[in-house]
Backbone as CSV, one residue per row, in Angstrom:
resi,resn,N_x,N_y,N_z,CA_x,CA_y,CA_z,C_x,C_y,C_z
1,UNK,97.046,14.451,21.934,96.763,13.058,22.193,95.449,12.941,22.969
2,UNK,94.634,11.929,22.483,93.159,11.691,23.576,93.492,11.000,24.698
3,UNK,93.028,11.384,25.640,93.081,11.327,26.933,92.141,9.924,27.138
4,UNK,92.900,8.925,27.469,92.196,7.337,27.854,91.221,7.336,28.804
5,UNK,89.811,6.909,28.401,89.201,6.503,29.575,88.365,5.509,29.704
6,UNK,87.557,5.312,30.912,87.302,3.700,31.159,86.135,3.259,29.606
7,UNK,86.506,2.480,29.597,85.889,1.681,28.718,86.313,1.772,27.156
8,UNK,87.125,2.422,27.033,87.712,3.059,25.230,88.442,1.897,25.112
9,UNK,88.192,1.584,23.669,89.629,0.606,23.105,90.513,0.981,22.868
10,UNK,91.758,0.119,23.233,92.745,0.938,22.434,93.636,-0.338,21.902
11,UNK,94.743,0.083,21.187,95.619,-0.368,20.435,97.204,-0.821,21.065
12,UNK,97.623,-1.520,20.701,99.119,-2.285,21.686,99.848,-1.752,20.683
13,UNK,101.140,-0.515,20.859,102.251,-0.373,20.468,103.213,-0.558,20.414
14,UNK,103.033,-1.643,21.440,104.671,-2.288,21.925,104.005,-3.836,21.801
15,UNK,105.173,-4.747,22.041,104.896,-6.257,22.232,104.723,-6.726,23.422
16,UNK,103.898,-7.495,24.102,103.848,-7.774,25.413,103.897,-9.515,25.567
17,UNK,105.133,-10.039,25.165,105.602,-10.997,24.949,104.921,-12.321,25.944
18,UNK,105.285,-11.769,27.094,104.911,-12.624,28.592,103.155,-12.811,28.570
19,UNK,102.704,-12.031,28.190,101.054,-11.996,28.146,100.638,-12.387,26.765
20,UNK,101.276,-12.856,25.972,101.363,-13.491,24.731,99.965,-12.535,23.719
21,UNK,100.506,-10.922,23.615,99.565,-9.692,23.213,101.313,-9.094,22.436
22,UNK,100.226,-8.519,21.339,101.466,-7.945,20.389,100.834,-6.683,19.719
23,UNK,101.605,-5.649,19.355,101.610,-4.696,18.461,100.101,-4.525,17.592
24,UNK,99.024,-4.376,17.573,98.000,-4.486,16.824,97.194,-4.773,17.959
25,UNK,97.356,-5.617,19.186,96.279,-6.450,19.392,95.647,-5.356,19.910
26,UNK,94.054,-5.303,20.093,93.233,-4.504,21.014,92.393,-5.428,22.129
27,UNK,92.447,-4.094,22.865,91.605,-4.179,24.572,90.916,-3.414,24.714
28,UNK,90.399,-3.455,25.639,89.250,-2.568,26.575,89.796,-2.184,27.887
29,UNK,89.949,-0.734,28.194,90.257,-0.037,29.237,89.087,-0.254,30.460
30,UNK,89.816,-1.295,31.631,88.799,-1.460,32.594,88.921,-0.561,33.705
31,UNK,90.117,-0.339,34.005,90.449,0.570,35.130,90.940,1.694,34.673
32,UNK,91.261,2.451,35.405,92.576,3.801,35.532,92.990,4.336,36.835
33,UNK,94.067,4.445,36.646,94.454,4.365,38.059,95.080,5.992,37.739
34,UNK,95.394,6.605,39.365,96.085,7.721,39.462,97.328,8.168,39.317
35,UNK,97.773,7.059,39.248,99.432,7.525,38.601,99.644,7.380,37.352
36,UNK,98.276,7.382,36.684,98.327,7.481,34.768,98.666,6.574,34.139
37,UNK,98.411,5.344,34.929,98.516,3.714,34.593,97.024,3.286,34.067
38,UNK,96.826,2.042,32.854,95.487,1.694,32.834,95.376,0.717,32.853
39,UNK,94.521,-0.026,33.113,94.697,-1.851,33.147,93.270,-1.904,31.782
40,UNK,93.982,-2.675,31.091,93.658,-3.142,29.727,93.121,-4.601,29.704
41,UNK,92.188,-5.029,29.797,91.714,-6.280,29.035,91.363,-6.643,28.198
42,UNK,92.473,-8.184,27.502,92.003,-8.486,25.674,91.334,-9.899,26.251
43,UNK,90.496,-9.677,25.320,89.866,-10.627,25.206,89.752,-11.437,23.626
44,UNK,88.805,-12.553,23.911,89.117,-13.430,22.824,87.671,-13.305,22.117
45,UNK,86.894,-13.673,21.141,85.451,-13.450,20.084,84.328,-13.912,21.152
46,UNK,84.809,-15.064,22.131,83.878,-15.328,23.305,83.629,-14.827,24.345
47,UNK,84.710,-13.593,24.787,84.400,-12.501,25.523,85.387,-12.977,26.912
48,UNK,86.176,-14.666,26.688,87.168,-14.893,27.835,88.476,-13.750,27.618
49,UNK,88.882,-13.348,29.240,89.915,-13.084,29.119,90.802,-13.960,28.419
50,UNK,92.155,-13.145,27.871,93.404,-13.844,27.431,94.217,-12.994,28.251
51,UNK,94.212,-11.507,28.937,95.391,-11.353,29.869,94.798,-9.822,30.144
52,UNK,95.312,-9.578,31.252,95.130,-8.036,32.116,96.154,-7.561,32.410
53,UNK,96.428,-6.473,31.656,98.016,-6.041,32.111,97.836,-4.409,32.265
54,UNK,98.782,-3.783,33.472,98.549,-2.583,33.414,99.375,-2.088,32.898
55,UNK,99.175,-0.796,31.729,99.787,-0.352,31.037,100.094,1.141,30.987
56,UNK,100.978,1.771,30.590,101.138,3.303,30.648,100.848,4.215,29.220
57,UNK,100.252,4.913,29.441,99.633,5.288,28.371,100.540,5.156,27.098
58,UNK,101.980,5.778,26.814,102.428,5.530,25.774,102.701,4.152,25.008
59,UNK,101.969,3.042,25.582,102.164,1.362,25.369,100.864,1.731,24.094
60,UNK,100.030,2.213,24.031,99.038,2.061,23.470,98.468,3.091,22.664
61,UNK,97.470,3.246,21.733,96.726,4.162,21.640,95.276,3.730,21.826
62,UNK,94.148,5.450,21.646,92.691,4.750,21.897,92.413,4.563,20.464
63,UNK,91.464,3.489,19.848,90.745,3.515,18.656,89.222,3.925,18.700
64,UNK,88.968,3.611,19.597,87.025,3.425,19.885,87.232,4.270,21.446
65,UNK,86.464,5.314,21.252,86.188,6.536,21.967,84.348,5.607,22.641
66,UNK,84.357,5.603,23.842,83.431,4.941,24.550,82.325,6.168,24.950
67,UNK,83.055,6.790,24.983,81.960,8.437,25.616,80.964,8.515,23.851
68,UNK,82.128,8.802,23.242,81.641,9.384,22.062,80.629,8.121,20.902
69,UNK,81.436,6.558,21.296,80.950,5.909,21.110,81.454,5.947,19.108
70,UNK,82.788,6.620,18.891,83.401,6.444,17.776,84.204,5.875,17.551
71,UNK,84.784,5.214,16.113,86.076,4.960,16.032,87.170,6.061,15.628
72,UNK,88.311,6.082,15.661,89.229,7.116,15.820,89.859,6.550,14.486
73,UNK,89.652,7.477,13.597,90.269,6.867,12.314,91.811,7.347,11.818
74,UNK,92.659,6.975,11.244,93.725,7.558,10.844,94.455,8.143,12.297
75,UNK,94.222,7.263,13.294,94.908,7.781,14.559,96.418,7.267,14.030
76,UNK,96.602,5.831,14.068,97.628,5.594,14.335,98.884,5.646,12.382
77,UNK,97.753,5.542,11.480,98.791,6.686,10.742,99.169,7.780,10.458
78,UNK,98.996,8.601,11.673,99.123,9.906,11.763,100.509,9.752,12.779
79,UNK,100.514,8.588,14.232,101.394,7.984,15.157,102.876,8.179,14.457
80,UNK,102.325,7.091,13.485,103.625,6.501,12.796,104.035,7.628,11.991
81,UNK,103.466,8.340,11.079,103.948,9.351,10.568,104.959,10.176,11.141
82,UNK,104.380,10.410,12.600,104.757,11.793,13.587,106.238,10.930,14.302
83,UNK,106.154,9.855,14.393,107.314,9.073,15.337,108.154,8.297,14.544
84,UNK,108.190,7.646,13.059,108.644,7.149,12.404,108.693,7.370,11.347
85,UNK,108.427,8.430,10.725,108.807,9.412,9.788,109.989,8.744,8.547
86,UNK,111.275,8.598,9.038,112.367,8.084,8.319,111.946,6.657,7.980
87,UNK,111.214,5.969,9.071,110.724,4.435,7.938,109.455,4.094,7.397
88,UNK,108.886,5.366,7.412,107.611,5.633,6.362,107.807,4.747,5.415
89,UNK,108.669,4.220,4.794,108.478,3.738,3.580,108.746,2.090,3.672
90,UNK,109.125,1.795,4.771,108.978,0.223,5.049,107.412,-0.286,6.057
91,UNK,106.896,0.970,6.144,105.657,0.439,6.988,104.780,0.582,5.432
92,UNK,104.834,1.461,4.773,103.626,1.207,3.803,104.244,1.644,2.127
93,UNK,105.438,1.636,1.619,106.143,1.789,0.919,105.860,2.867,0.063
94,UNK,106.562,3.507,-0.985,106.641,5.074,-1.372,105.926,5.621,-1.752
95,UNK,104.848,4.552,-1.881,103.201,5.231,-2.456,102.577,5.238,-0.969
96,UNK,101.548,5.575,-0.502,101.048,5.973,0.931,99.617,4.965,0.747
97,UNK,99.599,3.825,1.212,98.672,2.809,0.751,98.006,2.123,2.106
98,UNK,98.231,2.948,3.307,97.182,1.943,4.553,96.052,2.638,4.405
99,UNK,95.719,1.253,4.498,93.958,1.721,4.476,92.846,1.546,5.860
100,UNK,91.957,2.226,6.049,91.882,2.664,7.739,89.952,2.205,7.454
């Protein structure tokens, strides 16, 4: 797994209902803290916050590597592969069809 750091995007794996942020949405890693917590800000096309929430690494993954200044391709269908395996076939059905 890549190791999160300040400024990388990453990806929402869970729903964050109360902060009205869901499964897909992406942020920008502003902080990191020492107990392996990160505080995440999404923002909106105008660059306002919509919410800051601190998160633990398994809430998320990175997509956009800030050091490297890449996107991380086929990260998260590699995720789902490795963790959801048995419903492979309701995330992208029996032919293998996400496209990245």
């Amino acid at each position: 797994m890549i190791k999160p750091e300040l400024f990388d995007v990453v990806e929402l794996l869970v729903n964050l209902p109360s902060e009205q942020q869901f499964i897909g949405d992406r942020g920008t890693i502003v902080e990191c803290y020492n107990d392996g917590k990160y505080e995440v800000e999404f923002s909106n096309e105008q660059g306002e916050t919509l919410a800051l929430c601190s998160l633990s690494n398994n809430q998320f993954i990175v997509v956009w590597q800030a050091q490297t200044k890449q996107w991380l391709r086929g990260y998260l269908k590699s995720f789902l592969m490795l963790n959801f395996s048995p419903l492979a076939p309701q995330f992208w059905g029996e032919q293998e069809s996400i496209c990245f």
